[in-house]
Backbone bond lengths (Angstrom), bond angles and torsions (degrees), N, CA, C in turn:
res aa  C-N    CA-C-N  psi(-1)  N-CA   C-N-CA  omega(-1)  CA-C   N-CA-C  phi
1 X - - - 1.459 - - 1.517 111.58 -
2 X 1.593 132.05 -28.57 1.169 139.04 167.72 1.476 117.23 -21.71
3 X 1.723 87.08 -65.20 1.581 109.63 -166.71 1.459 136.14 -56.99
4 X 2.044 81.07 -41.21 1.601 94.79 162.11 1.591 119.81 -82.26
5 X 1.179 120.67 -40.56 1.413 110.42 145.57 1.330 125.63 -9.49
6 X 1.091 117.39 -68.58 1.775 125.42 -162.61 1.231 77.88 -73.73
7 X 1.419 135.16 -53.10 1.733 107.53 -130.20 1.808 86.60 -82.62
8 X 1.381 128.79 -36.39 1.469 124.01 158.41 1.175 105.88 -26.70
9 X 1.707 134.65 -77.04 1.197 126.00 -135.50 2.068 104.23 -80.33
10 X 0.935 98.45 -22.20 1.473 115.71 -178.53 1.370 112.85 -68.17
11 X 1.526 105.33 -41.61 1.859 105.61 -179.11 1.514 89.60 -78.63
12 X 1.459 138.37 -36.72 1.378 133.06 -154.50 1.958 81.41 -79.15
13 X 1.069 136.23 -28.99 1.542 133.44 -163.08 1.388 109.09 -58.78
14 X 1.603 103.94 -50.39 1.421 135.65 -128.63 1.855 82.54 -93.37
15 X 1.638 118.04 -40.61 1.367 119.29 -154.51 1.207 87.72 -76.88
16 X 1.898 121.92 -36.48 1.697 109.30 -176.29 1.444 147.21 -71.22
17 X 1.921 88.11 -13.76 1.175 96.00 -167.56 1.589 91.50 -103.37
18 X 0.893 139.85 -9.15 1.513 139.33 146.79 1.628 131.75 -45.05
19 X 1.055 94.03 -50.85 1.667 124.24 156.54 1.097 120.38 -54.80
20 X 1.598 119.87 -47.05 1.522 135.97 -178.32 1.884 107.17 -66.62
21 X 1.607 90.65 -44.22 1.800 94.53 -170.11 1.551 91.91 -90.94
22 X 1.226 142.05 -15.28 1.916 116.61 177.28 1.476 98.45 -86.90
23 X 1.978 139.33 -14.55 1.014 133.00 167.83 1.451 109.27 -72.29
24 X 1.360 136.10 -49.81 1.247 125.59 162.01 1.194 135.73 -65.50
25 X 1.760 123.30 -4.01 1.714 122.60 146.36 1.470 96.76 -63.92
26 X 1.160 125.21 -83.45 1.080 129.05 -142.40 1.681 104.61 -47.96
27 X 1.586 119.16 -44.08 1.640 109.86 -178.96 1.850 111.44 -47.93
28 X 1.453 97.64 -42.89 1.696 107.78 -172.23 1.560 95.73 -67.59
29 X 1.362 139.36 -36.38 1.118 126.33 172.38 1.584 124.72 -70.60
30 X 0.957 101.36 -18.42 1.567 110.20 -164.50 1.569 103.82 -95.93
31 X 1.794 116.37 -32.74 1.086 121.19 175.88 1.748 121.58 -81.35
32 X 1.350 105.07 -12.08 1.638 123.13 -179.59 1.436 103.51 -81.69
33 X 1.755 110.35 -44.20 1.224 108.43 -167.66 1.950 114.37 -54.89
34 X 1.868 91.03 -53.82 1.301 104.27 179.69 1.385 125.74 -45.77
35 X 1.741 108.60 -41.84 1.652 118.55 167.70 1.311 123.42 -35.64
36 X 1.505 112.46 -63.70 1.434 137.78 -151.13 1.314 104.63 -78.43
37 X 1.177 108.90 170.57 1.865 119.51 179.67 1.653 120.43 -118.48
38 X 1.523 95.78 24.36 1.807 90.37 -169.68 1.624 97.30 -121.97
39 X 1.196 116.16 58.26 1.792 136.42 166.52 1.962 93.00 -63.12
40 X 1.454 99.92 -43.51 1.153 99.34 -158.13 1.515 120.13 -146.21
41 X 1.028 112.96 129.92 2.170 104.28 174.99 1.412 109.48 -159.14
42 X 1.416 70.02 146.00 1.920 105.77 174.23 1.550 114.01 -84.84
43 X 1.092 113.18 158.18 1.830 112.90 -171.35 1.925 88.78 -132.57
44 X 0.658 131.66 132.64 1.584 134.16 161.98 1.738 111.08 -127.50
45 X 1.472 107.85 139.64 1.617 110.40 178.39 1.267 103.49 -47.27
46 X 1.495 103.71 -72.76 2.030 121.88 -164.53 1.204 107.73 -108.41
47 X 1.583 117.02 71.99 1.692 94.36 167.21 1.534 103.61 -90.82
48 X 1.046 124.63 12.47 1.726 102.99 167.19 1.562 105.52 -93.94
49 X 1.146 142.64 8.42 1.266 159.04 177.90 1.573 110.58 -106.63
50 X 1.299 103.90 -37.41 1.710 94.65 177.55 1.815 102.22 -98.31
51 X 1.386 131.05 1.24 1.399 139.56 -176.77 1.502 99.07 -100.55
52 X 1.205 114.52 -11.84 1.707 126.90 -178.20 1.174 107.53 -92.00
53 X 1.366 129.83 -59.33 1.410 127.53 171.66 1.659 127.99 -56.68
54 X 1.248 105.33 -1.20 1.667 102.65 -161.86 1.627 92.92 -133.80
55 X 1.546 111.34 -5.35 1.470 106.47 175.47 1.505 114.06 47.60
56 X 1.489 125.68 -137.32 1.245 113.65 -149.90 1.475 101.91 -81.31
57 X 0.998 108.58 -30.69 1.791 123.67 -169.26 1.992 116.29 -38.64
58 X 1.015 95.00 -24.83 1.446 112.49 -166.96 1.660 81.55 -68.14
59 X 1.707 122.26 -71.78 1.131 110.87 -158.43 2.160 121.37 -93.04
60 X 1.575 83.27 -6.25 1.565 77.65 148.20 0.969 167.22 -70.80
61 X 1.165 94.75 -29.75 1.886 133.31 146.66 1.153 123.19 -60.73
62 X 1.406 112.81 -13.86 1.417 116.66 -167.41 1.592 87.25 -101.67
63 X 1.446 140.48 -48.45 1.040 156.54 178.02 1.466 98.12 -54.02
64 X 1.097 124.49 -76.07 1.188 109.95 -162.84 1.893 165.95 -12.66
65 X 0.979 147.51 60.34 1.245 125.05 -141.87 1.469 126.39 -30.88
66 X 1.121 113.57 -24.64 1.503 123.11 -178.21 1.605 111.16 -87.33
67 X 1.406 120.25 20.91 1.180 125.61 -157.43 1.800 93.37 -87.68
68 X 1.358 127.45 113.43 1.690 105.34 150.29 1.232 123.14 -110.50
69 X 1.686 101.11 -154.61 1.377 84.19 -157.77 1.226 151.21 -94.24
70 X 1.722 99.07 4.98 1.431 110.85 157.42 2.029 112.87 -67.47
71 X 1.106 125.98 -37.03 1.185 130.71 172.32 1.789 104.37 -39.61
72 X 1.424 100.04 -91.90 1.585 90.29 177.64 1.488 133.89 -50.65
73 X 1.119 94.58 -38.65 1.859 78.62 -172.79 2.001 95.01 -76.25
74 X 1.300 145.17 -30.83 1.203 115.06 178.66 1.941 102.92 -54.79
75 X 0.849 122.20 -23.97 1.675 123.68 175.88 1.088 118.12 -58.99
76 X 1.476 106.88 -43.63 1.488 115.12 -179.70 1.790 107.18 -67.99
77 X 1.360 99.06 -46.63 1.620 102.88 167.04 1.162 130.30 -34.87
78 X 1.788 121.10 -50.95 0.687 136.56 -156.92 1.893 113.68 -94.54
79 X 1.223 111.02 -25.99 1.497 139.44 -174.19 1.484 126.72 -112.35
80 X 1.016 115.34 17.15 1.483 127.21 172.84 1.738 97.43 78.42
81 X 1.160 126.85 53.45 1.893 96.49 -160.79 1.249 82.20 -94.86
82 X 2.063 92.49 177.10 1.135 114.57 165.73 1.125 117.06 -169.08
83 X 1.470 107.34 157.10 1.905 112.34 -122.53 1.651 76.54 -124.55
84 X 1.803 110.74 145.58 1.073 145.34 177.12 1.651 107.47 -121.35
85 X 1.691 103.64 176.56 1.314 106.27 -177.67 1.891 93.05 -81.05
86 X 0.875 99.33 -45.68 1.704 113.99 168.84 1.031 148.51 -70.96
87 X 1.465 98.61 -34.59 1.873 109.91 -177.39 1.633 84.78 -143.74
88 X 1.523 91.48 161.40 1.155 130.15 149.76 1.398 145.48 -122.87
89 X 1.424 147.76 122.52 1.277 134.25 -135.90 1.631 79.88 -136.04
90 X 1.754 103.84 166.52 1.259 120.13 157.99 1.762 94.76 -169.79
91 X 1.491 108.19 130.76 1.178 129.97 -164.29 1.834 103.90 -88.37
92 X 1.551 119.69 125.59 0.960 136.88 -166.99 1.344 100.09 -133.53
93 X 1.798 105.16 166.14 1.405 114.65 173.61 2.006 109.00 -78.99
94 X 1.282 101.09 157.05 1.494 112.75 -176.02 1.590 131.25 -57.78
95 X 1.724 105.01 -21.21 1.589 148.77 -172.83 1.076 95.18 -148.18
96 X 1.175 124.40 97.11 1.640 125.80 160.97 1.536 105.68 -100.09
97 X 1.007 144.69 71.89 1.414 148.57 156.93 1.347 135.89 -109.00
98 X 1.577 115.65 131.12 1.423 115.49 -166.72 1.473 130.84 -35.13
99 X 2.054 102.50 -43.31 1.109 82.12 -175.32 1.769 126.93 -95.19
100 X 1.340 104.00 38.06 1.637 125.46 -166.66 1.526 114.80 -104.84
101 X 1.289 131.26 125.62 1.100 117.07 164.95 1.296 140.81 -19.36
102 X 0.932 141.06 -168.20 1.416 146.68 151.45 1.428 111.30 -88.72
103 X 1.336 130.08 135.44 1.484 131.93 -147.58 1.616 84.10 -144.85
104 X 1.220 90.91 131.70 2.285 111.53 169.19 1.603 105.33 -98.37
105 X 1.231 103.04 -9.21 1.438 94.77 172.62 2.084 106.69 -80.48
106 X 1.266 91.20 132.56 1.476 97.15 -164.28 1.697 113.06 -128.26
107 X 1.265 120.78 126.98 1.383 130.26 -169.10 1.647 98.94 -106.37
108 X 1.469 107.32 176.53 1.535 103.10 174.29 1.649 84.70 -167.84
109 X 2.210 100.95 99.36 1.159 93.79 138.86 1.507 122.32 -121.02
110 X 1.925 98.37 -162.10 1.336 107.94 -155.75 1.504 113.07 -146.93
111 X 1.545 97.48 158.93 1.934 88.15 -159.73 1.529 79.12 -132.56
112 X 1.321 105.50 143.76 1.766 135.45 166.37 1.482 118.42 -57.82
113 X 1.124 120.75 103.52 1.715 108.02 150.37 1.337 122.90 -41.55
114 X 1.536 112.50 103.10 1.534 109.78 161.18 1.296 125.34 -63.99
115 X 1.310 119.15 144.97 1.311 130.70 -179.23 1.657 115.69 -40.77
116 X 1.443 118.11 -51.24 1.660 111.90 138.48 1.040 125.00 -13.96
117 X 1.577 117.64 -67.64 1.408 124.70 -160.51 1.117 105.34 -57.57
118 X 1.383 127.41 -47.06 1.815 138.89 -138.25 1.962 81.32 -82.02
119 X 1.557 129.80 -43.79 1.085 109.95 -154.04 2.146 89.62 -110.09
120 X 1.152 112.00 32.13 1.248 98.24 175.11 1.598 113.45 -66.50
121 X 1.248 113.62 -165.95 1.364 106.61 174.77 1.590 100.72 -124.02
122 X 1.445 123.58 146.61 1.438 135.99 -178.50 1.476 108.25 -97.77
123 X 1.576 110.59 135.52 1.886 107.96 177.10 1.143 73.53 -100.49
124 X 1.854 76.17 163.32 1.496 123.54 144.28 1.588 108.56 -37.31
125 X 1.463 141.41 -70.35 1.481 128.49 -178.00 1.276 88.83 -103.59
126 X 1.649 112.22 127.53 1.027 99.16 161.06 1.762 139.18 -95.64
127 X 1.297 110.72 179.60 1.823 113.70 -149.84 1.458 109.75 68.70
128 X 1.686 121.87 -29.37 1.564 104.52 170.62 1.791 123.16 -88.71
129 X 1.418 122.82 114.14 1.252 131.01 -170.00 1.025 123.66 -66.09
130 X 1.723 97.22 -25.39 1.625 94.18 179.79 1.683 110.48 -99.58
131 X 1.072 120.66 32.38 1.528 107.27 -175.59 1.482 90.55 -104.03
132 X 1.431 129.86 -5.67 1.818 105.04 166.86 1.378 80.26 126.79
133 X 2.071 102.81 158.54 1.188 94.64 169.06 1.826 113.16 -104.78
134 X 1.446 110.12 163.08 1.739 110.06 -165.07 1.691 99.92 -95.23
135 X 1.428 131.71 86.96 1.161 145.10 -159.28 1.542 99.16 -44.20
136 X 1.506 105.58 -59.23 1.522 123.10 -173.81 1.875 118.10 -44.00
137 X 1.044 83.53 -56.24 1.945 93.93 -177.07 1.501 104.82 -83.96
138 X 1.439 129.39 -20.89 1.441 126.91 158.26 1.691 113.53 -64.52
139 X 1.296 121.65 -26.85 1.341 109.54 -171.25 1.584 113.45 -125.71
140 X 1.424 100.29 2.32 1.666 110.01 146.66 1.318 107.50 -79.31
141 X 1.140 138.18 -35.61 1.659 149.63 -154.54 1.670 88.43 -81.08
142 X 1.124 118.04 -54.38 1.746 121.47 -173.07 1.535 98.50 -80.39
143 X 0.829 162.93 -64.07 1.448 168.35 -157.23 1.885 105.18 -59.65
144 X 1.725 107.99 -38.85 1.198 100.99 174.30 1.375 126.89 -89.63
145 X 1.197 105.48 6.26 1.257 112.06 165.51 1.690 120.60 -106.73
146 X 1.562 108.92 -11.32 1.143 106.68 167.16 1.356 126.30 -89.16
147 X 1.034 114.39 -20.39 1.639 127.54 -161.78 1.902 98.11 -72.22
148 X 1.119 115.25 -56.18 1.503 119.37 -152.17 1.898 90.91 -66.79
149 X 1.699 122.07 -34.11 1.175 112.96 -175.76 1.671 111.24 -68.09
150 X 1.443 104.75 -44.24 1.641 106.33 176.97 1.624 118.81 -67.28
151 X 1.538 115.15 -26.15 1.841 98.62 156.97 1.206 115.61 -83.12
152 X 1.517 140.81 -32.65 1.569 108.33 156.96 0.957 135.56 -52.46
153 X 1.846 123.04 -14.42 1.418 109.89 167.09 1.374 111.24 -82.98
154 X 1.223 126.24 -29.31 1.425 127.52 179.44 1.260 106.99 -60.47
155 X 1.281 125.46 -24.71 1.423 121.55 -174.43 1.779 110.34 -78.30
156 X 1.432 92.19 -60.66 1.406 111.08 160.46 1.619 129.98 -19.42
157 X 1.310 102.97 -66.40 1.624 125.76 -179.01 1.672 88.37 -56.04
158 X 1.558 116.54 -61.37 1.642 116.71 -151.23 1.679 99.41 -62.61
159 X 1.620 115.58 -27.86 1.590 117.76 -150.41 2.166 80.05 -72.84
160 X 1.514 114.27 -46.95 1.148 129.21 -167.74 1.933 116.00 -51.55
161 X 1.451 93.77 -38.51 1.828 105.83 179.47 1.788 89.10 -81.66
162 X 1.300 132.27 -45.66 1.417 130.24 -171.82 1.522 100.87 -40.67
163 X 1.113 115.89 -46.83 1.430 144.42 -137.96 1.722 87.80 -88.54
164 X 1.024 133.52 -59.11 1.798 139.16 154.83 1.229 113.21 -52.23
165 X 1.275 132.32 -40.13 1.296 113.35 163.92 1.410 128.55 -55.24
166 X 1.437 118.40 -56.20 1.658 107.96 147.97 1.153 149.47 -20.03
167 X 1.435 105.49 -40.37 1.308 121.00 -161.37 1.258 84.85 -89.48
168 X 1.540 142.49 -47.54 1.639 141.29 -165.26 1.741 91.78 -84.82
169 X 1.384 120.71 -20.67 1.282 109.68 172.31 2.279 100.30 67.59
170 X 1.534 90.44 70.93 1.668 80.77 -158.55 2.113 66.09 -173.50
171 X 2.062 90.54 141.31 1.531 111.58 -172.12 1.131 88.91 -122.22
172 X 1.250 145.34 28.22 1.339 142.15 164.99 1.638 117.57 -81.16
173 X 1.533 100.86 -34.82 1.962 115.83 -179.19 1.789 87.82 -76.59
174 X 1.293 130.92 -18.37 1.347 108.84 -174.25 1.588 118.14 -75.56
175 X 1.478 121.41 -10.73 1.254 122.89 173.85 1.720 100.94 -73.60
176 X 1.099 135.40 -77.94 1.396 130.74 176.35 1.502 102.84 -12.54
177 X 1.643 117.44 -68.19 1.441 119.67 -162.67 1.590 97.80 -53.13
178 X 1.231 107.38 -31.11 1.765 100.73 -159.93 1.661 91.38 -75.14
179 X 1.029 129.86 -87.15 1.406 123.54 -178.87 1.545 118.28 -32.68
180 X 1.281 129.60 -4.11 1.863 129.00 179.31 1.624 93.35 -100.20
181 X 1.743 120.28 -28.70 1.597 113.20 158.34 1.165 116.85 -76.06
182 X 1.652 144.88 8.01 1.635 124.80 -153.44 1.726 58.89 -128.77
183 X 1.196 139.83 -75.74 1.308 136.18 -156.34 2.111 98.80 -45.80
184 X 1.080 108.20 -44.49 1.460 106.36 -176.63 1.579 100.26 -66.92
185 X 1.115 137.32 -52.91 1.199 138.10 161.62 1.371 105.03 -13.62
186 X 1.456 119.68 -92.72 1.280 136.09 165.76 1.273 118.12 18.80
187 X 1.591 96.78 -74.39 1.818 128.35 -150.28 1.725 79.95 -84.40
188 X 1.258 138.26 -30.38 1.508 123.10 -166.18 1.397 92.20 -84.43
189 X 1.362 132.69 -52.41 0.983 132.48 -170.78 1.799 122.50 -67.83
190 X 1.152 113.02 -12.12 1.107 145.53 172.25 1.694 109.58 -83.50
191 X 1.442 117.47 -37.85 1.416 122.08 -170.24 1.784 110.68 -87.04
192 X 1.779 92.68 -38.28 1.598 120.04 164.38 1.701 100.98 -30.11
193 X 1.286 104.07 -83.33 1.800 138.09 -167.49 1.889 93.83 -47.98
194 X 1.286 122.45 -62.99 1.147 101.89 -155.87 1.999 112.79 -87.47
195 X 1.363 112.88 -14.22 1.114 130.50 152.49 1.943 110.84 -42.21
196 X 1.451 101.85 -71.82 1.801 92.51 170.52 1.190 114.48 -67.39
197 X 1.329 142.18 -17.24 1.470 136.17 165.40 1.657 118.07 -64.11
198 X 0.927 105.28 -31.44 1.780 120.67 -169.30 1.450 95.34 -92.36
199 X 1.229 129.93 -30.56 1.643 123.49 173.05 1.246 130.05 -62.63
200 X 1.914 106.46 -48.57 1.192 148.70 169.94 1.704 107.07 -57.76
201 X 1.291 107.50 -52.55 1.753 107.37 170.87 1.236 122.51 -73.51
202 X 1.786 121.78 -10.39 1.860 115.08 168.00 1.187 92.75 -95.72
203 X 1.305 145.95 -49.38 1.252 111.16 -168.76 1.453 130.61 -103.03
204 X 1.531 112.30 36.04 1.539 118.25 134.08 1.512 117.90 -80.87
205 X 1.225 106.12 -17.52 1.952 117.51 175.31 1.411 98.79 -78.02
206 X 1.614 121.13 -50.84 1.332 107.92 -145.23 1.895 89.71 -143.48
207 X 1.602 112.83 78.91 1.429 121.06 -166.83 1.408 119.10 -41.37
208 X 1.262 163.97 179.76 1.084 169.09 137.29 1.664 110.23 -68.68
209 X 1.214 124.38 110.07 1.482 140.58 -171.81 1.559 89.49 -49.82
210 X 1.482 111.15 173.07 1.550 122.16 -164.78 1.493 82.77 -97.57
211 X 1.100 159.59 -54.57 1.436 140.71 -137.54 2.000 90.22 -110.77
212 X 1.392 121.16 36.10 1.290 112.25 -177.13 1.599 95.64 -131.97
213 X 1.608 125.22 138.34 1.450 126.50 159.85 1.243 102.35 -115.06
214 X 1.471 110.26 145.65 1.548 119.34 167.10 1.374 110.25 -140.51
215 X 1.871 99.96 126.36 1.538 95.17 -172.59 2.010 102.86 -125.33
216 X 1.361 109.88 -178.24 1.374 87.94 160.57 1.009 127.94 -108.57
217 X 1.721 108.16 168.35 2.108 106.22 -151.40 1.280 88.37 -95.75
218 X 1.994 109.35 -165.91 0.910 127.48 -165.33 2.098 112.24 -90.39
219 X 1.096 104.11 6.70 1.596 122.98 166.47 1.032 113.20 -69.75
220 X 1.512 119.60 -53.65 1.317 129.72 170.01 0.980 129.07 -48.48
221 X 1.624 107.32 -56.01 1.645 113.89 -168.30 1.964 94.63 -83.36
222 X 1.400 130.05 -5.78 1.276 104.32 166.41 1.419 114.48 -85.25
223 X 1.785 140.09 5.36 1.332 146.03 -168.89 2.029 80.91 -98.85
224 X 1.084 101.66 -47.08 1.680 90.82 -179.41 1.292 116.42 -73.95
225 X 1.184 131.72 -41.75 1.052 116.73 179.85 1.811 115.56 -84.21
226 X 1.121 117.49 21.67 1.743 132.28 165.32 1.380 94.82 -101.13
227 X 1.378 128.93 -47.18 1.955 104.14 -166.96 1.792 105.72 -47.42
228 X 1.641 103.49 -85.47 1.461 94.13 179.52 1.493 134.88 -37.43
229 X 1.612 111.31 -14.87 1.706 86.61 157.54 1.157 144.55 -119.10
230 X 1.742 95.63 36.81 1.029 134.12 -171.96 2.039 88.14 -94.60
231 X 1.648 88.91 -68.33 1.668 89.49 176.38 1.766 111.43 -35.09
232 X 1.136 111.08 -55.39 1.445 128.14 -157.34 1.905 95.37 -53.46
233 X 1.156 106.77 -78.55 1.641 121.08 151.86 1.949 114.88 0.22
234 X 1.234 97.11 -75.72 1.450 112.55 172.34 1.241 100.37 -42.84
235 X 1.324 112.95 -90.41 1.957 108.62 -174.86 0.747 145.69 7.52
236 X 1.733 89.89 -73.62 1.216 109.70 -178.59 2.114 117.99 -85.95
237 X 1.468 107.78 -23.28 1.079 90.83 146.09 1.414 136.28 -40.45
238 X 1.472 116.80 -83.41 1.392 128.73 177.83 1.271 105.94 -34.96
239 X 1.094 124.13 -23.62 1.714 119.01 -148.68 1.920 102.17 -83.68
240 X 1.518 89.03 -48.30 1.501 112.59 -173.34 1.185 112.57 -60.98
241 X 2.147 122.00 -33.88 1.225 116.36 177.77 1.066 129.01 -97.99
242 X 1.794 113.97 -16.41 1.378 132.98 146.81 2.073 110.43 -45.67
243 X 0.796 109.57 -51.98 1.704 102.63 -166.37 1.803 106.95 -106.53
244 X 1.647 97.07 17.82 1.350 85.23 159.56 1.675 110.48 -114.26
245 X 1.374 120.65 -19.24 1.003 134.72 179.02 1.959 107.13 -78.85
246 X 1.567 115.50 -20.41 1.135 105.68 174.51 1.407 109.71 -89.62
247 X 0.930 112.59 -36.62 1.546 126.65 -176.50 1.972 107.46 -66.94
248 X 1.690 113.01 -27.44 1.394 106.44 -166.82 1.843 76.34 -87.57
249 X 1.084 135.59 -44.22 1.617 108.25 174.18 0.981 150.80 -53.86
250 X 1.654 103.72 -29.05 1.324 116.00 177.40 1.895 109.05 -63.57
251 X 1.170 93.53 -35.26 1.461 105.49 178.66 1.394 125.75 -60.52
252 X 1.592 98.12 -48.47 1.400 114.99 174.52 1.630 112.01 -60.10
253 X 1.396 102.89 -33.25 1.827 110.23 164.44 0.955 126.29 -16.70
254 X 1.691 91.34 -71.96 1.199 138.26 -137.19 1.981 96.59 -90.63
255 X 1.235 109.65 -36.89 1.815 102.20 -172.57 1.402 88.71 -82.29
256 X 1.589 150.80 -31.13 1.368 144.31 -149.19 1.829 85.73 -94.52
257 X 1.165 134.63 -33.34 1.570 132.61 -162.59 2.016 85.31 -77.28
């Protein structure tokens, strides 16, 4: 019984610490994604040519507190930007002033979503206030900013019960952990979905100019590529404390028969 013992406790080892390292990609992915500012970008031929003609105005407006959201994102249009869960950037010259040439030397700053911002409300046209508010893109707009904080805590909490299961030396706390990763899963995959919905709904509002591409960056594709190994994670949690707990009974059966 030793032997099979070990070779049990070893496959149950092998599933956790597998589990253990796709839960800690996925936090570093999930926590990079949230950092960074490349959710989203614009490509423009000449934005040092269209940042030339409009002099400072382009990025004052962009600065502004009173800025909405037709204001910035035509900026972003116009300036290579690119949109974060947090910030937004659009890359300008270093001296942008009228009476200055046009300059290729090119900077790229960026202004914060205030906590306001994240829960403002989105119209139907946007920058116009009075056309009503657009329920849909207001509560995709809040949801994507909530979701990615509530699966790092879900992840968090589960890495924390993992962390007690050890200590009691017991695969029973690993089912909880596994379901606090399939639920974190969820919320990423959930943050994924309403992120391309909320993109897809401004620019049928607010089209993409003919000499402008916008695709999504590499922020994005690390929030997608964290759900599934988040899923993956889960599995094999559950899996390990599900079939070690069936398997330590069958056994236990088996010495009392």
């Amino acid at each position: 019984y030793s032997s099979k013992g070990a070779m049990m406790d070893n496959r149950f080892a092998t599933a956790l610490v597998i589990a253990c390292v796709l839960s800690l990609i996925s936090t570093i992915y999930m926590a990079a994604s949230i950092g960074t500012d490349f959710w989203y970008e614009y490509h423009t031929l000449s934005p040092a040519e269209n940042v030339s003609e409009a002099g400072r105005t382009i990025w004052d407006e962009f600065v502004s507190e009173d800025a909405d959201e037709k204001t910035y994102t035509d900026a972003l249009f116009r300036c290579n930007g690119t949109v974060g869960l947090w910030r937004r950037c659009i890359t300008v010259p270093k001296n942008s002033h009228w009476y200055s040439p046009p300059e290729t030397d090119m900077t790229t700053n960026c202004i914060s979503f205030s906590l306001s911002d994240q829960f403002m409300e989105k119209y139907i046209e946007p920058g116009n206030h009075n056309s009503g508010t657009d329920l849909n893109r207001t509560y995709l707009w809040r949801l994507q900013f909530l979701l990615p904080f509530v699966s790092l805590g879900l992840m968090c909490f589960g890495a924390l019960i993992g962390l007690c299961a050890c200590a009691c030396r017991s695969l029973y706390p690993a089912i909880a952990t596994g379901v606090l990763h399939f639920l974190a899963g969820l919320c990423t995959l959930g943050l994924v979905g309403c992120y391309v919905a909320g993109i897809e709904l401004l620019h049928k509002k607010l089209p993409l100019p003919d000499d402008v591409r916008g695709e999504f960056g590499w922020s994005f594709c690390l929030a997608c590529v964290s759900a599934p190994l988040q899923f993956m994670a889960a599995a094999l949690f559950i899996w390990a404390a599900r079939t070690n707990r069936k398997e330590f009974t069958l056994l236990k059966a088996y010495r009392v028969a």
